[in-house]
N, C-alpha and C positions, 0 to 999 in steps of 0.2 A: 843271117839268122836274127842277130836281137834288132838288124832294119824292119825285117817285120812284127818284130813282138810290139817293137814301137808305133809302128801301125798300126796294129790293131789294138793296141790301149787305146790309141786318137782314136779311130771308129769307135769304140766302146763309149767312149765319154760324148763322142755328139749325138749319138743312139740316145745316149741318158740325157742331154740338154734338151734333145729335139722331143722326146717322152714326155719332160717337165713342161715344158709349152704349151703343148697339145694338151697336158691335163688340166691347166689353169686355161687355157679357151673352150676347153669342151663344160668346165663347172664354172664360169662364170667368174664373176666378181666373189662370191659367197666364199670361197676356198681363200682367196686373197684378205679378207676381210674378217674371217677367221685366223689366220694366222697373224697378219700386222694391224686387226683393228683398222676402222671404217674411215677413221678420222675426224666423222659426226658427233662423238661423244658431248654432249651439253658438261659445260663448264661449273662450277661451283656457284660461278655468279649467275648464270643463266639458271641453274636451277634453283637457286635462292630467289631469284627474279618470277619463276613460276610460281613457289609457294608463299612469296609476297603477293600477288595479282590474287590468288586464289583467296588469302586471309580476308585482304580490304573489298574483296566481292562477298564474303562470308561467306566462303566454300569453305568452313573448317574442318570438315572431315579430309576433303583430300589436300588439304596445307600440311593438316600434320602427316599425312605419308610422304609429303616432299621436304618435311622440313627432316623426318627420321633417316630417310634418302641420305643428306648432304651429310648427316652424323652420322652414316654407316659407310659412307664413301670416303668421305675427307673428314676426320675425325680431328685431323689437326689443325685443318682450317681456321680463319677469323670468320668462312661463314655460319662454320658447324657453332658456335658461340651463340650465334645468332639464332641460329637454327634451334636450338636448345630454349633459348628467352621464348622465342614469338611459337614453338612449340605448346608450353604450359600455356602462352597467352590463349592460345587455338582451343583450348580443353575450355579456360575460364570462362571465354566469350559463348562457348556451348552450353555451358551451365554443369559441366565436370568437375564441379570441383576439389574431389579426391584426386581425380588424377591431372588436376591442376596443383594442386597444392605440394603432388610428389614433385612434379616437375621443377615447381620452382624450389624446392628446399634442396634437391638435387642440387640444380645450378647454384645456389647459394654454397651450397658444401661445396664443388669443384671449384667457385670463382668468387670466393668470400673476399677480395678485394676491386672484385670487376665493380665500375662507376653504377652497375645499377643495383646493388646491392640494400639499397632502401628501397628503391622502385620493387624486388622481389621480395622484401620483407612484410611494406607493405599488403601486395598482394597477397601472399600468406595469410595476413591476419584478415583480409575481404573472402577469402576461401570459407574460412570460420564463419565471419559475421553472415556470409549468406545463404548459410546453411546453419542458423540457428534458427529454434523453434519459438513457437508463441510460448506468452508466458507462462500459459498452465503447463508448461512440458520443461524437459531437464534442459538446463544452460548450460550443458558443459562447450560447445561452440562458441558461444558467446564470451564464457572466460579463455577460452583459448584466444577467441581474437584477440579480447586486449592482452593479453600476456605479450601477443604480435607487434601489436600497435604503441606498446608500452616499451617495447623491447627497439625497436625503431627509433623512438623516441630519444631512448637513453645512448641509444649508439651513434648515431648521426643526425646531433642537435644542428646541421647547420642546411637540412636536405630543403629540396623544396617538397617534400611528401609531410613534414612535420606537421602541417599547422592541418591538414587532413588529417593524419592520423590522431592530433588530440581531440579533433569533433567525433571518430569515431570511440576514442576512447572512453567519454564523456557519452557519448549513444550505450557505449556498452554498459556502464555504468546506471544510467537511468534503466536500461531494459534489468540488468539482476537484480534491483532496484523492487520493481514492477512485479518482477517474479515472486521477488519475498514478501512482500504484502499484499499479493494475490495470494500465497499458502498461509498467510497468516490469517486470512482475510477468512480463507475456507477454515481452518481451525476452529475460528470463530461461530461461525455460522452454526457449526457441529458443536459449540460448545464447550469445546476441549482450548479452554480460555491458557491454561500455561504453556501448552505447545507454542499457541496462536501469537502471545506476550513475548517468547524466546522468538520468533521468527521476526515480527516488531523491533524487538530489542536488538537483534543481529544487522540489522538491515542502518538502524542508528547509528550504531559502532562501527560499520563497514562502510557505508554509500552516506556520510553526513550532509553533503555539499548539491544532492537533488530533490527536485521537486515533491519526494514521497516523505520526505524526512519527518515534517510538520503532521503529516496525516498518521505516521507511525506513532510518533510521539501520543497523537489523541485517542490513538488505537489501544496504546499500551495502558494510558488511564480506565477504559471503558476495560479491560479485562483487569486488575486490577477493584475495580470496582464487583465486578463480575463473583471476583473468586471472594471478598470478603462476604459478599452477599451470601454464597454457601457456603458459608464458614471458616471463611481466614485459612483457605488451602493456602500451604508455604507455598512463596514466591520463588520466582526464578532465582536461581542461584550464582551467576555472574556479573548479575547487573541490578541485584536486588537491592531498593530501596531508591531506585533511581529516578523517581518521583514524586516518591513517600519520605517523609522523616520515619 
């Protein structure tokens, strides 16, 4: 009696093997490859390698869906790092530069001692400068850059981005520069001589070391002039008599 129970367990189990066979030859490779995976799977570095070829061809739309790829798959990666830098670079080179500028201030906050840490600072403060407006319009881009470019500066005086970053600092400088005595300039024109004299004055005090400085200077006489002319309106109040005995 249990010679046959034992029997027919063995019958029942090659019934079940010779089943499983059959089911993986009748559906293919697709059953198999669902269960243990193809084996094709592209590598971290083969697909860092696609959204490199893609970048330096300026396909930057579809770099950064390969580069967000590598940082959703392999987050821990040395090439998810990467994938993160030449990400924001993919936005900047588009002309993104909002969502260039998250990217790298990201990276900078995850990797504040990774080597390229000027290199994104930098670009940071080129996100600003080149999305700042002309001079008749608000400069607040413009002082964000240099805050960037100032800020690089002070932290790693030994990079090779320094001697960049102080021309642009020096560009920033001469553009807010430009701005305040083009509003000083329109003050003028409208007559409204002490507004026009404090923008003058401010531009002195702040931006000494550019080109507009001399022309402020000659601006602040002619209003000054201006205002005794109708009647000795009180001068400006910070910088009064800074001409005048």
């Amino acid at each position: 009696m249990k010679m046959k129970i034992r029997q027919s367990k063995w019958v029942l189990l090659n019934l079940m093997l010779v089943g499983i066979c059959w089911l993986f030859l009748l559906s293919g490779c697709s059953l198999w490859h669902s269960l243990f995976g193809s084996g094709d799977e592209p590598t971290p570095a083969e697909i860092m390698s696609e959204g490199m070829e893609d970048f330096n061809e300026g396909r930057f739309e579809k770099s950064i869906e390969t580069f967000q790829k590598i940082k959703d798959r392999y987050p821990y990666s040395t090439f998810a790092i990467t994938a993160e830098l030449k990400m924001a670079d993919a936005y900047f080179e588009k002309g993104q530069y909002d969502e260039a500028r998250d990217e790298y201030a990201e990276f900078e906050k995850m990797h504040p001692r990774n080597k390229n840490a000027p290199y994104v600072i930098y670009r940071q403060g080129m996100c600003h400068f080149n999305k700042s407006a002309a001079i008749d319009r608000d400069q607040s881009n413009m002082l964000k850059a240099r805050v960037e470019f100032e800020r690089l500066i002070k932290r790693f005086r030994k990079s090779n981005y320094i001697e960049q970053a102080r021309r642009k600092v020096r560009e920033c400088y001469v553009k807010l520069a430009e701005h305040e005595l083009y509003v000083g300039n329109f003050y003028f024109k409208k007559g409204k001589y002490q507004p026009a004299m404090d923008r003058y004055l401010y531009l002195i005090a702040h931006y000494p070391d550019v080109g507009q400085y001399y022309r402020a200077l000659e601006s602040v006489k002619k209003c000054k002039d201006r205002i005794k002319e109708l009647g000795g309106a009180q001068e400006t109040s910070w910088l009064n008599g800074f001409l005048y005995d």
